[in-house]
py3Dmol code that shows the C-alpha trace and the ligand (Angstrom):
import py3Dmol

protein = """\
ATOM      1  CA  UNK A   1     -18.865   7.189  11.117  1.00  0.00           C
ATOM      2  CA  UNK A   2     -16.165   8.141   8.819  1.00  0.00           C
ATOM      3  CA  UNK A   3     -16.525   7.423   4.671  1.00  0.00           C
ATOM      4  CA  UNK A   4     -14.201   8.120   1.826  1.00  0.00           C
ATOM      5  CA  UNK A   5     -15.355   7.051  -1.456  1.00  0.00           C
ATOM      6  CA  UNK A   6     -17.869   4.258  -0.838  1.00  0.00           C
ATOM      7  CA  UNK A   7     -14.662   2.892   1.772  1.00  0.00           C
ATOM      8  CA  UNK A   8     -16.432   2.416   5.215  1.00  0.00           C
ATOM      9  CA  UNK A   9     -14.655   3.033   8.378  1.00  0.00           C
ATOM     10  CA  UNK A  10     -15.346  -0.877   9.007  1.00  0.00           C
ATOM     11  CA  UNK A  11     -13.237  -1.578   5.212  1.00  0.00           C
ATOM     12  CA  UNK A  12     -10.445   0.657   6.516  1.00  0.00           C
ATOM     13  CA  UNK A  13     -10.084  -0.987   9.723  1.00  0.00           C
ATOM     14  CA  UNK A  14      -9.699  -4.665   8.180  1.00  0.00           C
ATOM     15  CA  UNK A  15      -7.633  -3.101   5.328  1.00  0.00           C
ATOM     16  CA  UNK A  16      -5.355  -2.264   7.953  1.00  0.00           C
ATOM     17  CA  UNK A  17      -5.663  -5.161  10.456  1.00  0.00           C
ATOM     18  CA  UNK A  18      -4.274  -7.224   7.155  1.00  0.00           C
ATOM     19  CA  UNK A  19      -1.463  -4.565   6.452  1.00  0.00           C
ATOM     20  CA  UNK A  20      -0.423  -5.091  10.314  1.00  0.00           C
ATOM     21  CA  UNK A  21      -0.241  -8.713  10.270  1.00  0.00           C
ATOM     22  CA  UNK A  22       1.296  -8.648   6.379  1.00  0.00           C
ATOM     23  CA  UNK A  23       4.065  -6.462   8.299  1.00  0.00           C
ATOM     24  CA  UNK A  24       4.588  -9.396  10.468  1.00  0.00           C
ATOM     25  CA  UNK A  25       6.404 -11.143   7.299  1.00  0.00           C
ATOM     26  CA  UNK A  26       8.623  -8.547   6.248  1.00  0.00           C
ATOM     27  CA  UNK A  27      12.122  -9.309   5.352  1.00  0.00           C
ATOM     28  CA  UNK A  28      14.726  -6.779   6.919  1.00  0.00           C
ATOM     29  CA  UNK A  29      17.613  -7.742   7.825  1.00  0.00           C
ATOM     30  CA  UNK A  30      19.452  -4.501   6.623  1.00  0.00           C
ATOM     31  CA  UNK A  31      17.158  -1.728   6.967  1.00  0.00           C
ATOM     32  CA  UNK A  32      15.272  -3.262  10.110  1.00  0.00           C
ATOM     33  CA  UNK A  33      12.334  -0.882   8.943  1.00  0.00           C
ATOM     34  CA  UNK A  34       8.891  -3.056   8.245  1.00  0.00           C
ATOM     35  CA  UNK A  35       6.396  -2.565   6.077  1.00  0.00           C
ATOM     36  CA  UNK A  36       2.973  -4.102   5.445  1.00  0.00           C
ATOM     37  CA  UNK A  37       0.599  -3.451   3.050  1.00  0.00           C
ATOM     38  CA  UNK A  38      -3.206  -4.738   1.911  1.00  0.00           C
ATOM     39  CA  UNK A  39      -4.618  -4.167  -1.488  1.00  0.00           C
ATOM     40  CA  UNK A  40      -8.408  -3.623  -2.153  1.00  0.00           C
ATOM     41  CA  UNK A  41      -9.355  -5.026  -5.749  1.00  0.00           C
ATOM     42  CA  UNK A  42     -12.312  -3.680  -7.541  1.00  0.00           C
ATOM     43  CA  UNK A  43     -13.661  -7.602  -6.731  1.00  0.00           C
ATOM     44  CA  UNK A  44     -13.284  -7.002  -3.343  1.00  0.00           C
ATOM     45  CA  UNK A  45     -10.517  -9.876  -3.120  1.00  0.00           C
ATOM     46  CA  UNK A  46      -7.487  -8.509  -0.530  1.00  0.00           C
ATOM     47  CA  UNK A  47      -3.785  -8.897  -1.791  1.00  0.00           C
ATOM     48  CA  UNK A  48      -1.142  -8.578   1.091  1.00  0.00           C
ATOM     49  CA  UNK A  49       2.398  -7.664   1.061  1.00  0.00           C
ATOM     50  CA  UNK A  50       5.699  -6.880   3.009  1.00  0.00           C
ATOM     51  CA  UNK A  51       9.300  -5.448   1.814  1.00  0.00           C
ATOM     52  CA  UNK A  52      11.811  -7.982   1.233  1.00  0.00           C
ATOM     53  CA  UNK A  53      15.078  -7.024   1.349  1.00  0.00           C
ATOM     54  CA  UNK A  54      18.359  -8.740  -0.293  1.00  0.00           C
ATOM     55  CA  UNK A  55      21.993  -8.566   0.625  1.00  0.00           C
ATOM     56  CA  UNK A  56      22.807  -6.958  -2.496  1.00  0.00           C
ATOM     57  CA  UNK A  57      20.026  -3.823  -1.533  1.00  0.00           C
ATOM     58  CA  UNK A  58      18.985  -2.928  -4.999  1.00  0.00           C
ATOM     59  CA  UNK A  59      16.562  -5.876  -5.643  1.00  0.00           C
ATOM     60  CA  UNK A  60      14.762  -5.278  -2.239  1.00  0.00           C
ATOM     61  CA  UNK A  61      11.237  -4.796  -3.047  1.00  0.00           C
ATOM     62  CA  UNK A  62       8.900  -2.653  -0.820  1.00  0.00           C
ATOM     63  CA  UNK A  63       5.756  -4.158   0.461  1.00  0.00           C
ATOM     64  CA  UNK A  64       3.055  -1.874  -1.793  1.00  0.00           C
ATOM     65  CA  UNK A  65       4.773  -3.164  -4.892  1.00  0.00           C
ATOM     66  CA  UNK A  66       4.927  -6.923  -3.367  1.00  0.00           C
ATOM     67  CA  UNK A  67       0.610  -6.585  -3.297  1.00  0.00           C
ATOM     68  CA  UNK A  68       0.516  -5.156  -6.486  1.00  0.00           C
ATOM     69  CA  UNK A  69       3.148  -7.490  -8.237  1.00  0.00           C
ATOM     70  CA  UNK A  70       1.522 -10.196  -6.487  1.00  0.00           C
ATOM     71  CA  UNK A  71      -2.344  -9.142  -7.488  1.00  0.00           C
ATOM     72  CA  UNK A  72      -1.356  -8.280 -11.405  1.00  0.00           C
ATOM     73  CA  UNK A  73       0.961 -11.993 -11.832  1.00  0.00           C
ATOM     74  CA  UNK A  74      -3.087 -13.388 -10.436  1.00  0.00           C
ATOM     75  CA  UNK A  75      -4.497 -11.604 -13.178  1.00  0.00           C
ATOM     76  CA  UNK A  76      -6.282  -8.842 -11.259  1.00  0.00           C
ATOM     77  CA  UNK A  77      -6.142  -5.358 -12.442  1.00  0.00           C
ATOM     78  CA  UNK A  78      -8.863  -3.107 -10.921  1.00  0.00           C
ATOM     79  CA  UNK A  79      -7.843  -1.898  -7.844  1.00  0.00           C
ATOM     80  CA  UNK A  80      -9.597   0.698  -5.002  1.00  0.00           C
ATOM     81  CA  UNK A  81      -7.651   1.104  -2.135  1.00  0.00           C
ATOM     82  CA  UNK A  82      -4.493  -0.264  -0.389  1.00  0.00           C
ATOM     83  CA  UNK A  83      -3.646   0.501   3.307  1.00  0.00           C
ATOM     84  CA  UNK A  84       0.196   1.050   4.193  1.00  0.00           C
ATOM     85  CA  UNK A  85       1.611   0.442   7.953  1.00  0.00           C
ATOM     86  CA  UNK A  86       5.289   0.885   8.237  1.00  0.00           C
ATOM     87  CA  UNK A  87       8.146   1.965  10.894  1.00  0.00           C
ATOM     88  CA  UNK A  88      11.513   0.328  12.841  1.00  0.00           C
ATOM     89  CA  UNK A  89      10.937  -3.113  13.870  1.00  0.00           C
ATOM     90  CA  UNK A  90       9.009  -3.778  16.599  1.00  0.00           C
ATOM     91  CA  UNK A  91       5.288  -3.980  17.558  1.00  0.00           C
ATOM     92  CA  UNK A  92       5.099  -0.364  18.036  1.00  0.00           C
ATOM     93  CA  UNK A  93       3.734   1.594  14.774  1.00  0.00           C
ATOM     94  CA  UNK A  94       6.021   5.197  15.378  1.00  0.00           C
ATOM     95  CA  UNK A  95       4.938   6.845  12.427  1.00  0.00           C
ATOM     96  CA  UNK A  96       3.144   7.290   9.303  1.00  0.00           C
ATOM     97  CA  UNK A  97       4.552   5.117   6.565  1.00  0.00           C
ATOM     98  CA  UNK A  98       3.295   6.929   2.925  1.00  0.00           C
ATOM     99  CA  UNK A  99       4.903   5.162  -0.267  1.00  0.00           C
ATOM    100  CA  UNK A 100       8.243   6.022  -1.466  1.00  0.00           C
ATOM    101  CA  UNK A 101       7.941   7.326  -5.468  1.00  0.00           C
ATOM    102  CA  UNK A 102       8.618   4.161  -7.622  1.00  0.00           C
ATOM    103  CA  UNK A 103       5.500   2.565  -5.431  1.00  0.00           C
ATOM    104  CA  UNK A 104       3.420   5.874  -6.551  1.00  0.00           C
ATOM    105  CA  UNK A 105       4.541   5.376  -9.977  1.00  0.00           C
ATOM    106  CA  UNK A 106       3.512   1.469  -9.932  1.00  0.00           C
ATOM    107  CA  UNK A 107       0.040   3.096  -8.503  1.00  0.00           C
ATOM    108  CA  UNK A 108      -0.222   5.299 -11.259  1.00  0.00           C
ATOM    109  CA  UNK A 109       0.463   2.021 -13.850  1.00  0.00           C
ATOM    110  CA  UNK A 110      -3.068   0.529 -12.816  1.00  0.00           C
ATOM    111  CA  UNK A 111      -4.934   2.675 -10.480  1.00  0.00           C
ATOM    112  CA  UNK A 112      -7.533   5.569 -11.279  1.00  0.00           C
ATOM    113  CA  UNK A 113      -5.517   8.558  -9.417  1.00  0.00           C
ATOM    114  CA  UNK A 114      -8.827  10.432  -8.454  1.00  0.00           C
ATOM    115  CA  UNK A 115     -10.412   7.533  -6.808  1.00  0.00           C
ATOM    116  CA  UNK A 116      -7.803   5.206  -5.474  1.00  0.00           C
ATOM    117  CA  UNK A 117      -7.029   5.411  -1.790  1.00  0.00           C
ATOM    118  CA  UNK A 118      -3.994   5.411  -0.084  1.00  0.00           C
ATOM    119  CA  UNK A 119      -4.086   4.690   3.462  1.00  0.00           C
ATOM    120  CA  UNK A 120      -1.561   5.461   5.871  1.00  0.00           C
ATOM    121  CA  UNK A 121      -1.733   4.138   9.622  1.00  0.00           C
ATOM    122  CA  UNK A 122      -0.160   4.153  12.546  1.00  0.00           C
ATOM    123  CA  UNK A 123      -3.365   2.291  14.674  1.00  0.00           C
ATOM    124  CA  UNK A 124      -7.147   1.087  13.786  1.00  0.00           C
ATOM    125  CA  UNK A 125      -8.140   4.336  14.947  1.00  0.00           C
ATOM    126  CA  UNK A 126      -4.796   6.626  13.922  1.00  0.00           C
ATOM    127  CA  UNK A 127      -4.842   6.642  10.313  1.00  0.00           C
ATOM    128  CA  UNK A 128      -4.806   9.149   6.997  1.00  0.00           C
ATOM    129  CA  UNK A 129      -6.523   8.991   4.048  1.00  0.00           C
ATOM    130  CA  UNK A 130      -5.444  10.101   0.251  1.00  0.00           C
ATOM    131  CA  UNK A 131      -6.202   9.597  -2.982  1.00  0.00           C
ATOM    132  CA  UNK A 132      -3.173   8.680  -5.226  1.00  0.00           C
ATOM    133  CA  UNK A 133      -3.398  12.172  -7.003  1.00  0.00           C
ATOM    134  CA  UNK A 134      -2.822  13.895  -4.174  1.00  0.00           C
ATOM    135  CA  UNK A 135       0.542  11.616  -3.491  1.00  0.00           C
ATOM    136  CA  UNK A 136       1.589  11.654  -7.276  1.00  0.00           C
ATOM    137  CA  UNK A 137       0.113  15.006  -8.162  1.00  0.00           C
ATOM    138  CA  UNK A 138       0.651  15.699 -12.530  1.00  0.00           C
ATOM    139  CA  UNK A 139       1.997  11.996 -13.006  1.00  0.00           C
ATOM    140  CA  UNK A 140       2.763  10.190 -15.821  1.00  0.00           C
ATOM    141  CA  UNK A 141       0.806   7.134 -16.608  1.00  0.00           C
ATOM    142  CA  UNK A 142      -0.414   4.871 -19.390  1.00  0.00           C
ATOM    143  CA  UNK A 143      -3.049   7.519 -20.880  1.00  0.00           C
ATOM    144  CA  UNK A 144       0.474   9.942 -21.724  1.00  0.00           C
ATOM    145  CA  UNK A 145       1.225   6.980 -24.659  1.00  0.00           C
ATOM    146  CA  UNK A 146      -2.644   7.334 -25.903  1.00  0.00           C
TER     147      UNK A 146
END
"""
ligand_1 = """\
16
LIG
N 9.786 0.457 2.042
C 8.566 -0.049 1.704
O 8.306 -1.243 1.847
N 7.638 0.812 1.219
C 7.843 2.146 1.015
O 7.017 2.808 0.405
C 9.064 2.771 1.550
C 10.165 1.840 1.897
C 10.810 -0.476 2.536
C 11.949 -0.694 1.604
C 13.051 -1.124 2.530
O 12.940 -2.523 2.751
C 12.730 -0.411 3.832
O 11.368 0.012 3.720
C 13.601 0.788 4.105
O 13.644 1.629 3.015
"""
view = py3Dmol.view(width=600, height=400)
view.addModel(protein, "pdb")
view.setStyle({"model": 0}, {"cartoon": {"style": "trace"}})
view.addModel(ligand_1, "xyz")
view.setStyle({"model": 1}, {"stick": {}})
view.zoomTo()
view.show()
C-alpha cells in the first residue's frame, strides 16, 4: 500500500474521486479543457473546485484556485493536499493535468511547500504525487516580507 506523508492510498483515491466529479461542473465553453480539483484542509474538511471560464478570457479562473478561493473566503487556512484531474472534455482523463504557475504561486500563499501534496491523476489507480516545492522550486512566498 502506497503512503506519502501520512496521505493513505485510501485519502488519495477519494481526493480524486471528488476532483473527478468537481470536473463534472466545469465551465468551458471556450477552451473545452476541464478541470477538477479537491482540497485537503489540515481539519480534514474537502473543498472542491472546477475552472470557470468567461467570454472576456482573462477573468476565467482555474479550478485549484476556485478550492482555494473558496476554502480561504470559509475561513480555512491550513491546507495538506489537493488532487488535480484535468484534460479535453469528455469522460476520458488523456493526460496529466499539473497546475499552471499563478495556481503554484496561490499554493505557495498558504501552503507549507515541503509538505503539501500535489496530486496529479489521470485514474484511481494512474496518478503522481509531488510536493509543492518540487512544482514551485525557490518560490517566493509570505516568509520573503518577514
Ligand atoms: N486550467 C485550470 O483549471 N487549472 C490549471 O492549472 C491549468 C488550466 C483551466 C483554465 C482554463 O479554463 C482551461 O484550463 C484551459 O487553460
Amino acid at each position: 500500500m502506497e503512503e506519502n506523508n501520512n496521505l493513505t492510498q485510501e485519502k488519495i483515491q477519494q481526493l480524486i474521486a471528488l476532483a473527478m466529479e468537481a470536473r463534472k461542473k466545469a465551465y468551458t465553453p471556450y477552451s473545452h479543457y476541464q478541470v477538477g480539483a479537491a482540497l485537503l484542509a489540515e481539519d480534514g474538511r474537502i473543498i472542491t473546485g472546477c475552472n470557470i471560464e468567461n467570454a472576456a478570457y482573462g477573468p476565467s479562473n482555474c479550478a485549484e484556485r476556485t478550492a482555494f478561493f473558496k476554502a480561504v473566503s470559509e475561513g480555512i487556512r491550513g491546507f495538506m493536499a489537493i488532487a488535480i484531474v484535468g484534460s479535453p472534455e469528455g469522460d476520458a482523463l488523456t493526460q496529466y493535468a499539473y497546475p499552471c504557475g499563478v495556481c503554484r504561486q496561490v499554493m505557495m500563499e498558504f501552503c507549507p511547500p515541503e509538505t503539501f501534496q500535489v496530486i496529479v491523476a489521470r485514474s484511481l489507480e494512474e496518478y503522481r504525487v509531488m510536493t509543492l516545492r518540487e512544482l514551485l522550486p525557490e518560490g517566493f512566498g509570505p516568509e520573503n516580507l518577514q
